[in-house]
C-alpha angles and dihedrals in degrees: 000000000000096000088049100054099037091156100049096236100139081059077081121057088252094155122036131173147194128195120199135224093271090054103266121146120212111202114195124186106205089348106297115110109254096169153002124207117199128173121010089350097073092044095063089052106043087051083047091065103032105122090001122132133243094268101051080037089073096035093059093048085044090056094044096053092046120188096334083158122080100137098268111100130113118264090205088226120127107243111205 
């Protein structure tokens, strides 16, 4: 794990994530919602992180979500 996470950045709750009552799970990054697995797909995670700790518990969110950031996506300010 520490040559994953060089930069420390799973010490911070960087992902988070919520699953609902039919069996959806909601992954944020910073609070804002990247992705949502649904089927089979939040099964698997759900039985990935299952005893994991805090740290594996990001890095698997971290892997789901996969490289959602490339600079080009909306601020949701108004720009004048």
């Amino acid at each position: 794990m520490s040559n994953i996470d060089k930069r420390n950045k799973f010490e911070e709750e960087v992902f988070t994530y919520q699953t609902t009552i039919d069996n959806k799970v909601f992954i944020y990054w910073m609070g804002k919602k990247v992705t949502i697995l649904s089927g089979k797909a939040s099964d698997k995670f759900l039985k990935v992180i299952e005893g994991k700790d805090y740290k594996e518990t990001q890095l698997a969110m971290a892997k789901i979500t996969g490289n959602f950031k490339r600079g080009n996506e909306k601020d949701n300010k108004a720009k004048y």
